[in-house]
C-alpha positions in Angstrom: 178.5 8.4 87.4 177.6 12.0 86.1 178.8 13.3 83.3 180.5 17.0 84.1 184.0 18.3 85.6 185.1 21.4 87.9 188.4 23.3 86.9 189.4 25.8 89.4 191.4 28.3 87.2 192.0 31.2 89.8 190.6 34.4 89.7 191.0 36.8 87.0 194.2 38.2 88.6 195.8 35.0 88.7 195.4 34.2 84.7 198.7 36.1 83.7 200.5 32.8 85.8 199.0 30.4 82.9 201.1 29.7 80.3 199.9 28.0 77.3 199.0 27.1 73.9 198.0 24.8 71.1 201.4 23.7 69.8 204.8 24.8 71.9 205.7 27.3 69.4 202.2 29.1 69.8 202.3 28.7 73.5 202.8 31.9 76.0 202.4 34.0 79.3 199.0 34.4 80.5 196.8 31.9 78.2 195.3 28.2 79.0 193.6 26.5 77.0 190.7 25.0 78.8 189.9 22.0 76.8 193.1 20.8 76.9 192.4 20.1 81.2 188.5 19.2 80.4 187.3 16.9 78.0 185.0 19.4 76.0 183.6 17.0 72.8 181.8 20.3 71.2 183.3 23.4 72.4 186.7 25.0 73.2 187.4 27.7 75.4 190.6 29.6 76.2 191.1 32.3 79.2 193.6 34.8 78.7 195.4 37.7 79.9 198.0 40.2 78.1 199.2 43.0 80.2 199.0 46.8 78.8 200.8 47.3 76.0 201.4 43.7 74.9 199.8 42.6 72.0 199.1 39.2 70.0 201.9 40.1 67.4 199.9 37.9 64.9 197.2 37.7 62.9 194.5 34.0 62.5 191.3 32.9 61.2 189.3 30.0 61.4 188.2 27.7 58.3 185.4 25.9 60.3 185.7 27.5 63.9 183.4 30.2 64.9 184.7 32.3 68.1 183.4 34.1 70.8 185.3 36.5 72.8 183.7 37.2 76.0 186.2 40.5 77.7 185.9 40.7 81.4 188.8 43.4 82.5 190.9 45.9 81.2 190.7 47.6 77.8 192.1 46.6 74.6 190.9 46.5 70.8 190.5 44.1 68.3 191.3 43.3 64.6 188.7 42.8 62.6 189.7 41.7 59.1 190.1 46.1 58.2 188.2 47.3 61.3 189.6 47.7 64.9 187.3 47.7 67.7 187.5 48.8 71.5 186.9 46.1 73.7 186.8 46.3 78.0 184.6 44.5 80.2 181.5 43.6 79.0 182.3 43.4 75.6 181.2 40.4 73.4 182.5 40.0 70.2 181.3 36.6 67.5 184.4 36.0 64.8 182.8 33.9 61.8 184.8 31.4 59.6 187.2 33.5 57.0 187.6 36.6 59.4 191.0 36.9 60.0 191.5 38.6 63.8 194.2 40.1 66.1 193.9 41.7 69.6 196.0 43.7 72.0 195.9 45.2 75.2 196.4 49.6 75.3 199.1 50.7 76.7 197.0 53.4 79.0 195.0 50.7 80.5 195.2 50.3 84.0 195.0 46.5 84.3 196.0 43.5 82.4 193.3 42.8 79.1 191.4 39.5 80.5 189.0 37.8 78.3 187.9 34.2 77.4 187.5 32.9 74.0 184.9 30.5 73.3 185.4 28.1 70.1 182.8 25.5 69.2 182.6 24.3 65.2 180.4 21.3 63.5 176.9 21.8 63.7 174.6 24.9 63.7 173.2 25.2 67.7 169.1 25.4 67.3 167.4 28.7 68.4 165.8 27.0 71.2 167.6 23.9 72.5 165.6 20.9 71.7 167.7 18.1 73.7 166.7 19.8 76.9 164.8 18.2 79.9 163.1 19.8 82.6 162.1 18.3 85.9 160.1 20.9 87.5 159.2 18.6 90.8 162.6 18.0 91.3 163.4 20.1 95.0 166.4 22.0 94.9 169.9 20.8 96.5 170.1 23.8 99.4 
């Protein structure tokens, strides 16, 4: 048996109907938290979706958790510890252990602030993967 899982999640414009969280009283409208419906051993991941306007309304940082937040629609900007940054579609923003981080979705933007954030913690990955094996003879499945 191989070792992998599909999640259909929706499309982006059907992330605002998630509601989730870590604990109930951190839960809300338009987040799931993918490794809760995959067993993820190494990384976490979260998709989201605030609508304009709508904010986090709190402030968190990791001890041990790096994040990556990967923004795919909408426009919005980010807390950085004393620094706010614009983020939209294409933006990629890495959030290191200690940095404490907020985000919201502007008020002007025309469609809901989507984005997924990536967690993984534990070891440092290598530059170049070395676990990888490649089987170039092997013919394609289509």
């Amino acid at each position: 048996m191989s070792d992998y899982e599909v999640l259909e999640m929706g499309g982006l414009d059907e992330w605002r109907a998630h509601y989730g969280g870590f604990r109930p009283e951190s839960s809300r409208d338009g987040r799931r938290v993918v490794d809760h419906d995959l067993e993820m051993q190494f990384i976490g991941m979260t998709a989201n979706a605030l609508e304009p306007g709508e904010e986090a309304g709190y402030w968190h940082a990791h001890a041990r958790i790096e994040e990556l937040y990967v923004f795919l629609a909408g426009r919005g900007q980010m807390g950085l510890d004393d620094e706010v940054v614009d983020v939209g579609p294409g933006t990629v923003v890495r959030v290191g252990q200690g940095v404490w981080r907020t985000w919201r979705a502007l008020p002007g933007s025309s469609e809901q602030l989507r984005w997924l954030c990536i967690r993984a913690g534990g070891y440092e990955l290598p530059h170049f993967p070395d676990d990888s094996t490649r089987d170039e003879g092997r013919p394609s499945p289509w």
